[in-house]
C-alpha positions as CSV (number, residue, x, y, z in Angstrom):
1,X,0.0,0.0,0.0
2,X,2.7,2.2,0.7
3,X,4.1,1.7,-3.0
4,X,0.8,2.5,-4.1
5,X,0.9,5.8,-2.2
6,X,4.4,6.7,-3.5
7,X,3.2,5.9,-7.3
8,X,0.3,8.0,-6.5
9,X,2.7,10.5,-5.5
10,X,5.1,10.4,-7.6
11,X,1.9,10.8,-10.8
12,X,0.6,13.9,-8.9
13,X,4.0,15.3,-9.1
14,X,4.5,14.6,-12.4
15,X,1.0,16.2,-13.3
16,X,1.9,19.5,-11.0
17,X,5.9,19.1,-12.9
18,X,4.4,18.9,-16.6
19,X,2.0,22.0,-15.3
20,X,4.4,23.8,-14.3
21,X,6.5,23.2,-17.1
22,X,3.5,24.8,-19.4
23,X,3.7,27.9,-17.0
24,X,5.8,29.9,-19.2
25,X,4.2,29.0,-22.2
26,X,1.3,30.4,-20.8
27,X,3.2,33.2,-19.3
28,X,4.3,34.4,-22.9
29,X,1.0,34.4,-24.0
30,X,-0.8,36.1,-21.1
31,X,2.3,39.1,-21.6
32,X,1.5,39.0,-25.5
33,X,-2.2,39.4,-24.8
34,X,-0.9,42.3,-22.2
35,X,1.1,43.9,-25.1
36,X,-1.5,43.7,-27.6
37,X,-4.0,44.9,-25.3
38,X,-1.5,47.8,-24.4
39,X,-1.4,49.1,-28.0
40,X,-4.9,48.7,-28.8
41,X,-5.4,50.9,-26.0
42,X,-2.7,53.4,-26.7
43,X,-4.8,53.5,-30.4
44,X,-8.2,53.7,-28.7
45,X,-6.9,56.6,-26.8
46,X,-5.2,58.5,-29.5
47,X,-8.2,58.0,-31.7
48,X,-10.6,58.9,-28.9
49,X,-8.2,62.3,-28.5
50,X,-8.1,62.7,-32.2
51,X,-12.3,62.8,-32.1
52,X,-12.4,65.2,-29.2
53,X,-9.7,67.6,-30.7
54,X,-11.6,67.5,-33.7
55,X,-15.3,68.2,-32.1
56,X,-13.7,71.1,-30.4
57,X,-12.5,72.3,-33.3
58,X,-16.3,71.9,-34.9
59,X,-17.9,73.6,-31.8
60,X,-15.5,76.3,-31.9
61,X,-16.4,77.1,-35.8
62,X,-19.7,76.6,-35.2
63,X,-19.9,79.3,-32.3
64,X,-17.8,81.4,-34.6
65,X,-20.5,81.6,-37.2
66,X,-23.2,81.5,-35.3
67,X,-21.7,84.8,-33.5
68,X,-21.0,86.2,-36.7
69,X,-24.7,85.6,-37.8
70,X,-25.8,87.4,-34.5
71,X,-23.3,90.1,-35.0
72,X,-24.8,90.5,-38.8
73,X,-28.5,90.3,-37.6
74,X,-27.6,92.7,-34.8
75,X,-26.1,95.2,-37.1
76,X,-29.4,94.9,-39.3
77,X,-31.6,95.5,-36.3
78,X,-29.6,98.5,-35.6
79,X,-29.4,99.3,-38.8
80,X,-33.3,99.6,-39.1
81,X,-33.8,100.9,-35.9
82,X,-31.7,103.9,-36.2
83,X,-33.6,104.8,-39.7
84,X,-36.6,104.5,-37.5
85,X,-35.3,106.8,-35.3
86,X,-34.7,109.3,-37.7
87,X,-37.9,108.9,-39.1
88,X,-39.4,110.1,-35.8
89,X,-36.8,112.5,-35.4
90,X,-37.8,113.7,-38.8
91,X,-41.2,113.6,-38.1
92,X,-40.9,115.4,-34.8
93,X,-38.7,118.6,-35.9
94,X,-41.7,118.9,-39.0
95,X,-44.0,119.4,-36.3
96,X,-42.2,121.3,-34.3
97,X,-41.4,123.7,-37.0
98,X,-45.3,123.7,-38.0
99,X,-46.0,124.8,-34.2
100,X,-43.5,127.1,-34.6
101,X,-44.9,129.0,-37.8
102,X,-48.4,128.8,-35.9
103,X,-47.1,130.7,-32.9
104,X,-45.0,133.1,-35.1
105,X,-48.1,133.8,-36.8
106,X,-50.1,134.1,-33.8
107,X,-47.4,136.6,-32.4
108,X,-47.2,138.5,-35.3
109,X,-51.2,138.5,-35.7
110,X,-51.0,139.7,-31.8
111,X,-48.4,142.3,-32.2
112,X,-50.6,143.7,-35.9
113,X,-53.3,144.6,-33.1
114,X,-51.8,145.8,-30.4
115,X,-50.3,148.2,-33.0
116,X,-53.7,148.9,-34.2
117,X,-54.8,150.8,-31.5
118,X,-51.7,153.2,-31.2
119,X,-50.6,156.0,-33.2
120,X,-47.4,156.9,-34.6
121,X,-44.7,157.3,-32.4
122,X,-46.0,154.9,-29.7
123,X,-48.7,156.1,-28.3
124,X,-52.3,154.8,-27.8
125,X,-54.9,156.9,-29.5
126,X,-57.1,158.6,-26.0
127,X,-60.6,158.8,-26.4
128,X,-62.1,161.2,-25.5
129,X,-65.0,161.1,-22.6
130,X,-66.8,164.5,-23.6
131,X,-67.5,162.9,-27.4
132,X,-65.9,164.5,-29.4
């Protein structure tokens, strides 16, 4: 029984030797699969850098012409606006100067008869209480 146990043995250690003799075998290919897996990450990286430099660059021309279009449609607004303005403004001094000629004829027409009712030289004409 005690041969038994020592062939027993002596199999198991032969299993764990032959194992252990495929250990580096495996060993190379678990640091291939490393090294491959290394580089495909190093790509995946670059390539996921590559994408965000490149939508940053998108966004930022994007903003660009959308800030241009805002700056263009600004300057329109402002453009129409300020001819609005001077419509008003237009529109304001002709009325003005209308009031203007209505009062100036008023003051004239005012002045025409407080001149009526004097006499050359200044003064007001007197009448005369007794009639005559």
């Amino acid at each position: 029984m005690a041969t038994q146990t020592i062939e027993k043995r002596v199999e198991r250690l032969e299993r764990r030797v032959t194992n252990l003799e495929r250990l580096p075998e495996r060993m190379d290919r678990v640091e291939s699969q490393i090294v491959q897996l290394r580089t495909e990450m190093h790509d995946e990286f670059s390539a996921v850098r590559e994408e965000i430099r490149t939508a940053g660059e998108e966004v930022k021309r994007e903003l660009r012409e959308e800030i241009r279009a805002g700056d263009e449609e600004t300057r329109r607004l402002m453009h129409v606006l300020h001819e609005e303005v001077n419509r008003e403004f237009r529109a304001g001094d002709e009325e003005t100067q209308r009031l203007m000629r209505v009062l100036h004829e008023d003051v004239i027409g005012r002045f025409a008869l407080l001149t009526e009712g004097r006499v050359p030289g200044g003064r007001r004409k007197r009448r005369r209480e007794d009639g005559e």
